[in-house]
N, C-alpha and C positions, 0 to 999 in steps of 0.2 A: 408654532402658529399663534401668533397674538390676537386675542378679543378685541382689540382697538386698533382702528389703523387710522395716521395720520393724514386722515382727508375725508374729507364728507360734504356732498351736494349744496351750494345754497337754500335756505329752507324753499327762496320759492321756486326750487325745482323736486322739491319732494314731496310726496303724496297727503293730501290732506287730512287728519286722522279725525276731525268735524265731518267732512262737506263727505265718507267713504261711507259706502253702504254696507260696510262688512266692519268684524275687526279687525283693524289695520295690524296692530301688533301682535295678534295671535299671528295672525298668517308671517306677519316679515319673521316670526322667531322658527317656522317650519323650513327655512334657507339657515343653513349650513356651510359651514367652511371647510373644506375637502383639501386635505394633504396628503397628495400620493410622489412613492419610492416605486421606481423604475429601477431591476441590474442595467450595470452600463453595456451588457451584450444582447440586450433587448434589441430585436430587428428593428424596433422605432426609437430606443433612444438617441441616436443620430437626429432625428427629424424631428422630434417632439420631447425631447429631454429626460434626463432621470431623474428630475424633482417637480412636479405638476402641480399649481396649486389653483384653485379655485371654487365655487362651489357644489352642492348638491340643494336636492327640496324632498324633504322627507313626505311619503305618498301613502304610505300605511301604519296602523296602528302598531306594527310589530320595528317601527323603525325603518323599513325600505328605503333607501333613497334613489332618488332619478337623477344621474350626472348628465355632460354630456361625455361620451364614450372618450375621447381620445385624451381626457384626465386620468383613466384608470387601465386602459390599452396597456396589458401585460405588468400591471402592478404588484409589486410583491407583498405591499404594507399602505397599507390606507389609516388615516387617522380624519375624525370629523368632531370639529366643534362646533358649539352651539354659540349667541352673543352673547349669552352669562357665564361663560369659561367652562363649560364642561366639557370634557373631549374622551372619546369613546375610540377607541380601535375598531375598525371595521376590517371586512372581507369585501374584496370586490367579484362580486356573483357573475356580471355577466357586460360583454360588450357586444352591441348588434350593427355591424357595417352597414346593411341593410338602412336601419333607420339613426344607426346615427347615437345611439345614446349608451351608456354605463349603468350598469344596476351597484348599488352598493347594501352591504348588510352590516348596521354595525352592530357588535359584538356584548353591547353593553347596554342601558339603557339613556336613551338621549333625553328622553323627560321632554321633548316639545309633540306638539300635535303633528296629525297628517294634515294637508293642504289637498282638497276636494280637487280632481281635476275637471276641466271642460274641452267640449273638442272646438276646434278649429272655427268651425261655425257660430260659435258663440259670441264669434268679435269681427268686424269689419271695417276695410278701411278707415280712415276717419277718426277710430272710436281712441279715445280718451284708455291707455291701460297704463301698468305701472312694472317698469322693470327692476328686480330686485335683487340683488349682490347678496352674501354674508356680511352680517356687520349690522345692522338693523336699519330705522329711518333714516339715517345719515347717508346710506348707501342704496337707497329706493328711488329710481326716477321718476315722475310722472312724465311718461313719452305719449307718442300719437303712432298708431300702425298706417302706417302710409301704404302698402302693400299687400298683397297675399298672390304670391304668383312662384311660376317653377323657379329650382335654382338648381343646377350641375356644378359640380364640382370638380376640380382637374383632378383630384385625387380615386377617380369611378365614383360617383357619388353621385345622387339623384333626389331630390326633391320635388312632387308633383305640385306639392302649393304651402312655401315657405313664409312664415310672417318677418315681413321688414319693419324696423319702429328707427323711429329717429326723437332726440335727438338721441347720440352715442353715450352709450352707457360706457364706462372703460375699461369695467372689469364682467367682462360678461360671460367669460367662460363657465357654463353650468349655471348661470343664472337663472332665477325664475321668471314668468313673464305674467301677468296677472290679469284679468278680465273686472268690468266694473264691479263683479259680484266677489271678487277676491280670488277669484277660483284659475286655476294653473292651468295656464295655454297651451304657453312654449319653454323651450330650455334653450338660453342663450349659447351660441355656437362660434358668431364670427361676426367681425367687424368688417363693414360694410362702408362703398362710397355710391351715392345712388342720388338720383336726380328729383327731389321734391319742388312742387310747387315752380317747377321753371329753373332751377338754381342746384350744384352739388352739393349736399347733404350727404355728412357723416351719420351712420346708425349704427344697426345691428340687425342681423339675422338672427329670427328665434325659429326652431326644428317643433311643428306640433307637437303635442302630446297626445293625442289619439292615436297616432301611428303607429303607438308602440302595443294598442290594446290587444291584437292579434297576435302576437306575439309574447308576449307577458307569461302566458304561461309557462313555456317550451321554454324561454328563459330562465326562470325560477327552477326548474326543475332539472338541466341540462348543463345551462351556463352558455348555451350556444343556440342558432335552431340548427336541427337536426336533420331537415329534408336536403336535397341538393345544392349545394353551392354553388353560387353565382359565380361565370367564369371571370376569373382577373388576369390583368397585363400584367399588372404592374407599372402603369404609365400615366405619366402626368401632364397633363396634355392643356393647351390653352388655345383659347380663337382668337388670331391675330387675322386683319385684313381679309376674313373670308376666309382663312384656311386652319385645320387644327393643328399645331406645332407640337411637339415632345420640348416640354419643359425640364425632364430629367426621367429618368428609371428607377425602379426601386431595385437596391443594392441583392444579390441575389435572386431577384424578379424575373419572369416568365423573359418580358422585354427585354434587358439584358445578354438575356442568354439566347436570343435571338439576333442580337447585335445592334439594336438599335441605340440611339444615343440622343441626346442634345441636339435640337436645331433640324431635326428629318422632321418632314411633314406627314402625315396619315389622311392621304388623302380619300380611301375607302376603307372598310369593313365588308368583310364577306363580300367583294367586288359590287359594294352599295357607296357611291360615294358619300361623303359626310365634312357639313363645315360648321356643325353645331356641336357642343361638347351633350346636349339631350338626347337627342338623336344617335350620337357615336355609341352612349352607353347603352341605351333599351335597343339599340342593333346588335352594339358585343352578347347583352343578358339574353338574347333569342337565340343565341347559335349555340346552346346547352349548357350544361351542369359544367363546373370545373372539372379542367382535365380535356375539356374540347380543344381539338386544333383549329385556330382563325387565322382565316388569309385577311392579311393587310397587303395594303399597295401603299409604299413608302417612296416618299418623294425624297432625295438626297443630292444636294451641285444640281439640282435638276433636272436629274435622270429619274425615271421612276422604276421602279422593284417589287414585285411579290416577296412579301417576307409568310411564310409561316408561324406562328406564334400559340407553344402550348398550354394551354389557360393553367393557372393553379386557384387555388382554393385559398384565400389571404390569412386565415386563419390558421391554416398548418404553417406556417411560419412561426406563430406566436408561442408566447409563454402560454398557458391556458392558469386560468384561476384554478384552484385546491376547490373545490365543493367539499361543504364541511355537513 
């Protein structure tokens, strides 16, 4: 993992270390360079690779870091550096599908501060914040949040109120997202094409940071939460023309093994029709804990079929972290 990497913003698209109401430089040095090692028999690295790199934002004084989760999704070895080249071995504590994010711990002392977080409400449309990579000023945007609205996921995933910023930061994975007080929003997730101002606009999706505060602790202390788990397909499903499609199944997946495939449509849930991928999933997460059985009505050539589908738990598939 290199301290320097061959590219950096023009200055005037980075953040101004005069016109900021914070320290600029304390906070961009609490964003981390996060290199995670996946086995190649990981149930995700198919999908998501066995070498993951991008950042973390250190959130407590004992070193915590906040990723976004699907950097350290069954990691064996995590390493994080800081912009002055010191690099610490971490454990990666915890992943929560739920909301989306990776806990890390590392191992050593990383010598930068914590970054204060704020919730979601503390920034609005409009407002002027700054998105931040590992790597320091070179690698800070100053963007605009064009949005705060739901966002679904094809992969079961849910968002009540996602912040969108444009313009596209390009390394955003695990990135920090910053508020005019310096203080930590969101964690960069996903590239985005969304319609500003009249016109398609490249951005990014940043995942709150408040959402994790109920949870925090279960995870610290667990590496997982503990109560009932949400039931999963295992399907990935996308809205085409009004109707939700199966984009693929997860390999060993509930779906799967139910027969489903590529190209069949779901056109209900629990005999609830469904053409929104929001809808589909807070109707899957009401018919119980993992391990429930859900009737779908699948559309296939045309014909349409009751499939039964036995939910599992995403997590028992996984490698799980070593709690140390």
């Amino acid at each position: 993992m290199s301290e320097d990497e061959p590219w950096a913003f023009p200055p005037e698209f980075q953040p101004d270390p005069q016109s900021a109401r914070y320290d600029l430089g304390r906070a961009l040095s609490s964003v981390v360079a996060l290199d995670a090692r996946v086995p190649a028999d990981a149930f995700t690295a198919s999908i998501l690779g066995t070498e993951r790199t991008g950042s973390a934002v250190v959130i407590r004084d004992d070193g915590l870091a906040l990723t976004i989760g699907y950097l350290v999704t069954e990691a064996e070895s995590v390493r994080l550096a800081t912009h002055d080249g010191r690099v610490v071995e971490a454990h990666p504590l915890a992943t929560d599908f739920v909301t989306g994010f990776g806990l890390v711990q590392p191992l050593g002392d990383l010598g930068v501060p914590p970054l204060a977080r704020a919730p979601a409400s503390a920034v609005s449309a409009g407002d002027t914040v700054t998105a931040v990579s590992h790597g320091g000023r070179g690698h800070a945007l100053s963007a605009r949040l064009v949005a705060k609205q739901e966002f679904a996921g094809y992969w079961e995933y849910l968002l009540d109120e996602a912040l969108f910023t444009a313009p596209l930061h390009p390394v955003w994975s695990g990135a920090a997202l910053l508020d005019a007080r310096g203080r930590l929003v969101g964690i960069g997730s996903l590239f985005v094409q969304q319609v500003v101002d009249g016109r398609a606009t490249r951005g990014n999706l940043f995942v709150p940071v408040d959402i994790l505060d109920a949870a925090l602790p279960e995870l610290l202390a667990h590496g997982t939460r503990t109560g009932p788990a949400r039931p999963w397909l295992g399907l990935y499903l996308h809205e085409e023309d009004g109707r939700l499609v199966v984009q693929g199944v997860a390999p060993g997946g509930p779906s799967e093994a139910a027969g489903l495939s590529p190209g069949d449509q779901i056109a209900a849930i629990a005999e609830v029709p469904v053409v929104q991928l929001a809808h589909a999933w807070r109707l899957l997460w009401r018919q119980g804990a993992a391990g429930v059985e859900v009737p779908l009505t699948v559309v296939r050539d045309g014909s349409a079929r009751r499939v039964r589908v036995v939910t599992a738990d995403r997590m028992a598939l996984l490698r799980k972290p070593r709690l140390q």
